[in-house]
C-alpha positions, 0 to 999 in steps of 0.5 A: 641399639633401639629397634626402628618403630614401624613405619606407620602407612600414610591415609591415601587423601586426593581429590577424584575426577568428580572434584570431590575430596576424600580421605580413606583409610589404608587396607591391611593387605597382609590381613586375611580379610580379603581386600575387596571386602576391606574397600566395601566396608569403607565405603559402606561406612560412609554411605550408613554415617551419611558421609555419602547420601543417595544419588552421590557418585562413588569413585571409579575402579581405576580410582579405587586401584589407585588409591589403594593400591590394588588390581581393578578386579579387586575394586570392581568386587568391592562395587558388585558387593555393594550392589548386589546388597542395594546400596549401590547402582551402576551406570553404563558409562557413567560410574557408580551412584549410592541408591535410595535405601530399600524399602522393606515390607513386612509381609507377616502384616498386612498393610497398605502402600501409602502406611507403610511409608508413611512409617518409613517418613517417606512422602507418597504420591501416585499417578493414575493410569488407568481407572474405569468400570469394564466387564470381569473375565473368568479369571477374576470373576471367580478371583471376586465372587461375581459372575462372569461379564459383571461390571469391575472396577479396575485402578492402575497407579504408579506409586512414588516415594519421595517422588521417586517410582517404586511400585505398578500396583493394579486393584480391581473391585467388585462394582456392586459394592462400591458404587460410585468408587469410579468417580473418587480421584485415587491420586491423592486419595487412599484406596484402603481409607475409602474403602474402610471410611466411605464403604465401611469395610472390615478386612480380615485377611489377605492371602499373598503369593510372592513372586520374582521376574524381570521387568517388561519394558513398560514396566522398566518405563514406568519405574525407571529402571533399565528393562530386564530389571528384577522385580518383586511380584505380590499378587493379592486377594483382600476379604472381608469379615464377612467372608467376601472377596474385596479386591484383587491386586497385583503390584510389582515393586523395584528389586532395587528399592523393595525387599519382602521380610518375613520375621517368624517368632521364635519356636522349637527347633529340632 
């Protein structure tokens, strides 16, 4: 008598309330990979093969129950999971969308906003907000090496890739060393070209301090993200070869959209 071969599970294929088709495979739930982890693979796969691309829906908790089979906390998991690593935004009464990829700064290298994605082959573009000479306070004074009420130049731009709002970023520049900067149009100019091109500045280091916190609400305005939204903070002072301070900068970046890496060489490790 010949044993019965195993029935093989059939791929769970429907079309979703979106109109779109799909075709999944069966989870093993016999498997001591957790099921939840079983889904957020799947929908993993498809979103780096490019099967899903950025701004495209994903199914609901009540779909992917459905179609495998499991409890909504169980497919609820498999959405947070993938949220939480940036793939993945959710919309209050509107479901699940695949988010623009994350962009990732190197911070072990110093360079600007418009380079660093350019080598990503993202398109930038920026909006001026705010660009004028005003007296320096205390604070940035000391921040710039002038004295205090001495003329500044402040830039503020919102930087977008591909035509999307990524970052605020605020500059300010010490006036006397850059005559004339107020009259450059910095929408469509680099500010660190200008300063290397036209003001013949040599950079030799940065000294960074990265922070975390949740957006204001004119910050969420701008960057288009839902107020207490988190944020990467990098506040910045650039100097010069000759020892001078260059600029100080604060800019914050979507938590959703920016990620600070720092990639430490190998050493002795006891």
């Amino acid at each position: 008598m010949q044993d019965k071969e195993p029935r093989q599970e059939q791929r769970p294929a429907l079309t979703l309330a979106s109109g779109r088709n799909w075709d999944f495979q069966p989870i093993d739930k016999n498997s001591f990979t957790p099921m939840y982890f079983q889904i957020q693979a799947q929908l993993l796969k498809m979103i780096q093969s490019g099967q899903l691309r950025a701004g495209d829906s994903l199914p609901s908790e009540e779909e992917l129950s459905r179609i495998y089979g499991v409890s909504r906390m169980t497919s609820r998991q498999a959405l947070q999971v993938l949220k939480s690593q940036g793939f993945v935004t959710r919309h209050k009464g509107q479901g699940s969308f695949v988010s623009q990829p994350r962009v990732e700064k190197d911070i072990t290298h110093l360079s600007g906003f418009t380079s660093e994605m350019r080598a990503l082959g993202i398109k930038t573009t920026s909006q001026v907000l705010e660009a004028r000479v005003s007296p320096a306070s205390a604070e940035v004074a000391s921040q710039l090496g002038i004295a205090v009420n001495a003329p500044m130049y402040r830039l503020l731009r919102l930087r977008l890739g591909d035509g999307l709002p990524i970052a605020i970023e605020e500059i300010r520049l010490p006036h006397e060393r850059f005559p004339g900067v107020e009259k450059l149009d910095f929408s469509r100019l680099s500010l660190y070209q200008t300063l290397r091109e036209r003001y013949e500045i040599r950079v030799s280091r940065a000294d960074e301090i990265i922070e975390a916190r949740s957006a204001t609400k004119r910050e969420a305005d701008l960057l288009e993200i839902q107020a207490r939204s988190s944020l990467l903070v990098i506040s910045r002072t650039l100097w010069s070869t000759d020892g001078l301070p260059v600029e100080t900068a604060h800019s914050v970046y979507r938590g959703d959209r920016y990620r600070a890496v720092l990639r430490i060489p190998a050493t002795t490790m006891e």
